[in-house]
N, C-alpha and C positions, 0 to 999 in steps of 0.2 A: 860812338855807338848810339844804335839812334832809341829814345827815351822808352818806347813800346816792349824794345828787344831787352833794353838795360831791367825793367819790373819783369817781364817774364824771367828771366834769368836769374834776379832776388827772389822772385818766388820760387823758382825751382830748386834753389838752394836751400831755403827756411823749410820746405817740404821735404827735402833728404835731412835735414838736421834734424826734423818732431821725427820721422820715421826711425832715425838711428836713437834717436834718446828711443822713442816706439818701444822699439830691440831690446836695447841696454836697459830702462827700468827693471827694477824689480819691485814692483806695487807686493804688501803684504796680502795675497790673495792665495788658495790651492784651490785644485779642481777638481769636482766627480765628475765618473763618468761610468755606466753601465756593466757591473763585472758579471763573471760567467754564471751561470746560474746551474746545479747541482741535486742530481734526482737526487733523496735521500731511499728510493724504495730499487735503484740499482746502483753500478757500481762508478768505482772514480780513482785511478789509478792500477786499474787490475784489480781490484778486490771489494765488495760489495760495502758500500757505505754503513750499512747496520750490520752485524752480527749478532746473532742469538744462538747460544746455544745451555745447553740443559732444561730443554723446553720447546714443545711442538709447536713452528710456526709453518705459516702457510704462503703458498703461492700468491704474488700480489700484480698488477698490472695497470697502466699507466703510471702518470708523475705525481709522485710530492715533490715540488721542486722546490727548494731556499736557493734565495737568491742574494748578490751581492751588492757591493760598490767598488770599485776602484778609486785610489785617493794618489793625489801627488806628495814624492816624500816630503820627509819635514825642512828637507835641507834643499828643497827644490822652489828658486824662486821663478814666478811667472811673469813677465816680460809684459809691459802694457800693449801689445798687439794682439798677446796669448790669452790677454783679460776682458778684452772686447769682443774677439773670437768666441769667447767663450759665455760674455752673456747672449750672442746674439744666437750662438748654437743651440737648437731644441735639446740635443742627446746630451749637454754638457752644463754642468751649475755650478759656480763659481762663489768660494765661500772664501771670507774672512780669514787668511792662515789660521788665527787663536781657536777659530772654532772647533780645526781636525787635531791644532796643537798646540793647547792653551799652559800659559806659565811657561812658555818656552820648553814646552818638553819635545826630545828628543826621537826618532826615525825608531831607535832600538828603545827607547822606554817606552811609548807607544806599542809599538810591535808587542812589547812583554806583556803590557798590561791587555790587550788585546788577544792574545794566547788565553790568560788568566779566566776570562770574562767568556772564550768560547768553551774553556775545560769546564767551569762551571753552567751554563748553558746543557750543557750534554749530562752534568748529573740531576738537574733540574727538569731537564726533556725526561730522562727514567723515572723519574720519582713521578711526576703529573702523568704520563701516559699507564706505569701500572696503578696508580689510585684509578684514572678513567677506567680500568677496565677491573677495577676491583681485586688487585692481586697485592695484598699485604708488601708493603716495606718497612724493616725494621728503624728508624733513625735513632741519632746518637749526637750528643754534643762532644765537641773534641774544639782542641788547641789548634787553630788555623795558623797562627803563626805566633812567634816569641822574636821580642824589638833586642836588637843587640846592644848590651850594654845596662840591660834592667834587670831587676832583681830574678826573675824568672829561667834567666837566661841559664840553661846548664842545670836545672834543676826540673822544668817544664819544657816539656818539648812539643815539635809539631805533630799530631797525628795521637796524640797524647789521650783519651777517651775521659771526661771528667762526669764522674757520677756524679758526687756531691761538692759542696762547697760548705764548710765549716758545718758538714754533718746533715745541709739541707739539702735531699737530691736536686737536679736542675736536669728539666728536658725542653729550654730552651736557651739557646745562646745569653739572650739579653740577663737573663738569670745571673750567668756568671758575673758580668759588669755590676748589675745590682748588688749583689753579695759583697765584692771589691770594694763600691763606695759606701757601704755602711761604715768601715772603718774609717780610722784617723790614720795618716801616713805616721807609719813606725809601728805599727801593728804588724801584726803576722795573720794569714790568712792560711787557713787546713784546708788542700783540694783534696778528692777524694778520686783518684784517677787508674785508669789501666795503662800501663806505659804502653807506648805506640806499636811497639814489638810484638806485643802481645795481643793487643789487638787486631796488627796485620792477618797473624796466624790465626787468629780463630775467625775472624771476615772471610778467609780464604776457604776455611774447613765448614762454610756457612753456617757459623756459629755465633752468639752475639759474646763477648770479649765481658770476663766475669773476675778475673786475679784482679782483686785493685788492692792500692796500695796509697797512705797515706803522705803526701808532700807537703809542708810550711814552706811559704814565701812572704818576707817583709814586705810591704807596701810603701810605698814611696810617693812623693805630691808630685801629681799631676802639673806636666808644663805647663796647662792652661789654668792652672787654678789651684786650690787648694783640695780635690779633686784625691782620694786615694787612686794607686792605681800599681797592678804589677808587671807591666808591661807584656801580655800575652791578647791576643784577638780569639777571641771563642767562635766555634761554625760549627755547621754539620758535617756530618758520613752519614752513609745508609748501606745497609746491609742487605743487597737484594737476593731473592730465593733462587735468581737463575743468572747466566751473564750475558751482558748487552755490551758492545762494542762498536763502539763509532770509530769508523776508519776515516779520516777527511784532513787532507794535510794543506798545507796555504792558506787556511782560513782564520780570520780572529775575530773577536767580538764577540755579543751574545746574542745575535738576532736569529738566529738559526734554529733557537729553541723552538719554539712552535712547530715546525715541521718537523724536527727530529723527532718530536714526541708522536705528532700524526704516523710516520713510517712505523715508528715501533708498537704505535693501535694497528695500522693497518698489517704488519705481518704477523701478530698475536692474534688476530682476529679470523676463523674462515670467510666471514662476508668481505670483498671487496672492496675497499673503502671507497674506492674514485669510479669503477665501473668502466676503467679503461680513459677518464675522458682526463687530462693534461691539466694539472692544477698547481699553482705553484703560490708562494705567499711568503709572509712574513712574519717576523713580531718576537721581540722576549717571553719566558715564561715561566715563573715561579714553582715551588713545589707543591704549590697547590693549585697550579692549569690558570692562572688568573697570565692574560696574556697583555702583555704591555708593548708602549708607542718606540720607535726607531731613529734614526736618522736614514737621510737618502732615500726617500720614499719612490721621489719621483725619477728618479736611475732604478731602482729596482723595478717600476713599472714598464720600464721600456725591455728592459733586460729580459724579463720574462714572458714580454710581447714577442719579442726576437727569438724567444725560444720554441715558443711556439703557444706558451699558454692560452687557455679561453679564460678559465677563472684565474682570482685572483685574492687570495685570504689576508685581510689587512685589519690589523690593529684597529679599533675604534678610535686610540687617538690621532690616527695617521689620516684617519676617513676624510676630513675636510680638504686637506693638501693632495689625494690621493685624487681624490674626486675634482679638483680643480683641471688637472691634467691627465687625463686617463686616455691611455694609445687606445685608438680606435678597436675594436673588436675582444678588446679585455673587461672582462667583469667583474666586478670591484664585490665581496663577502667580506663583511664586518665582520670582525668577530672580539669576544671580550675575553673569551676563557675553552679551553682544549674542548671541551662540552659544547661549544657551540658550530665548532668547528667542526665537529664528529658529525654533528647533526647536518649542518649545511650539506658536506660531505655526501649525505645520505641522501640529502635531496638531488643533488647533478648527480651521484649514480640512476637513480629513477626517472632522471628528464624532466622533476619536478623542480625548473628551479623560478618559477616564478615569485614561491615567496620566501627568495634567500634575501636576507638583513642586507640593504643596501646602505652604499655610501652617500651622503650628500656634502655638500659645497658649503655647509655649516650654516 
């Protein structure tokens, strides 16, 4: 075989063996890529994204759109052809597995915690959008959860409403913790609570929840220290004067709060919030409208390009990444907190939007 033919031939061999390894790796990498994007001011499965009812809302027009990311599962490894592919794709960004699923956590712990993080997202989007518009909500500290196997357990429950703590009321979370680590483990701590039952019923009869009833729980040290502690996580409820319902199934996470909250201004409102024109964004958002940074920036940009968006409502801490890459004919609105949003808002329905809070490249 003559010498020319015999290298081309090594080579076309060493070439099918990187492409078959290519194949068969599995480099520790997952991938976004651009998920569907979701008016909140119409519907998404047959049935309109917000509901209101015990309370006159109005006619609304154009989009608040929240948008998404698509991720690969946890149990999905990418193939070093898939991970080249994918840095070299505009629409595709290729991240570190640990990133989407750090400590090894699992397709279905993820998912839960991801449920978790949108259910609270939507009671946060309520609370910030009626303070925006100035309509009283009641809040309430309560038992978010009780650890199995602690003193608490069978004695404190979830949903559990605590007035007081050894007689001193608490109308913040951190409160209860406080109260806990005054003592020394082997002490007894007095909550002063409404059992969850009872609180259901009068939340329902929009009433704020008043039978309480005295519980002692021993305290116990802390696995990290010597640390009292009785194994319960204190959070909020709220009690609001009318009911809001978010209809939205497949989604998790908490980014969605900032528009959730925008829809529910904008159908509480008679003014128009958008003026018809297609605005779609991002961002988490506390009970107090303070609006925070995401992941997937730059899939959500393209996502709601495709959708058809002109603007684009993004997180201040997103502004620099956002602004690195921004699909052509999309306009990038900072925003820091629901208030500034409303406002922006105000200006593209008017056509004024020359001095909306831009992004820059840092």
């Amino acid at each position: 075989m003559p010498r020319r033919t015999a290298t081309m031939l090594a080579s076309t061999l060493v070439l099918i063996v990187l492409l078959c390894v290519g194949v068969y790796m599995a480099p520790p990498y997952s991938e976004m890529t651009p998920g569907p994007t979701v008016n909140t001011l119409g519907d998404a499965g047959g049935e309109p994204v917000l509901q209101i009812s015990g309370r006159k809302s109005y006619p609304t027009s154009g989009n608040l759109n929240m948008t998404t990311v698509r991720v690969t599962g946890a149990e999905y490894r990418m193939n070093l052809v898939e991970v080249v592919y994918g840095w070299l794709a505009h629409d595709n960004v290729v991240v570190p597995h640990d990133t989407l699923y750090p400590d090894g956590k699992t397709e279905e712990q993820s998912s839960q915690e991801n449920a978790e993080e949108f259910s609270q997202s939507q009671e946060s989007a309520k609370v910030a959008a009626l303070k925006q518009l100035g309509i009283p909500v009641s809040t309430r500290v309560v038992v978010s959860s009780v650890r199995k196997g602690s003193p608490a357990e069978g004695t404190l429950h979830a949903g559990d409403v605590i007035k007081a703590v050894d007689g001193t009321p608490v109308n913040e979370p951190d409160q209860v913790a406080k109260a806990v680590t005054k003592h020394t483990p082997g002490r007894q701590v007095v909550f002063t609570v409404v059992p969850a039952k009872e609180a259901a019923v009068a939340e329902k009869a929009g009433k704020e929840p008043s039978a309480t009833r005295e519980v002692r729980v021993k305290t116990v040290k802390s696995g990290e220290g010597d640390r009292a502690v009785v194994g319960i996580t204190a959070g909020t409820d709220h009690t609001f004067p009318f009911t809001i319902d978010i209809k939205l199934a497949d989604v998790g996470g908490p980014s969605a709060g900032l528009m959730f909250a925008l829809g529910i201004v904008d159908k509480l409102t008679p003014d128009d919030l958008t003026g018809g024109r297609f605005v779609a964004g991002t961002g988490t958002i506390d009970e107090k409208g303070i609006v925070g940074p995401i992941g997937g920036i730059e899939m959500k940009l393209v996502g709601a390009r495709d959708a058809g968006a002109d603007f684009f409502l993004t997180p201040e801490a997103n502004c620099a990444a956002a602004a690195s890459d921004t699909p052509a004919g999309l306009t990038l609105v900072k925003v820091k907190a629901i208030s500034d949003a409303v406002q922006s808002l105000e200006k593209i329905r008017s056509g004024d939007t020359k001095g909306l809070p831009s992004c820059s490249k840092g």
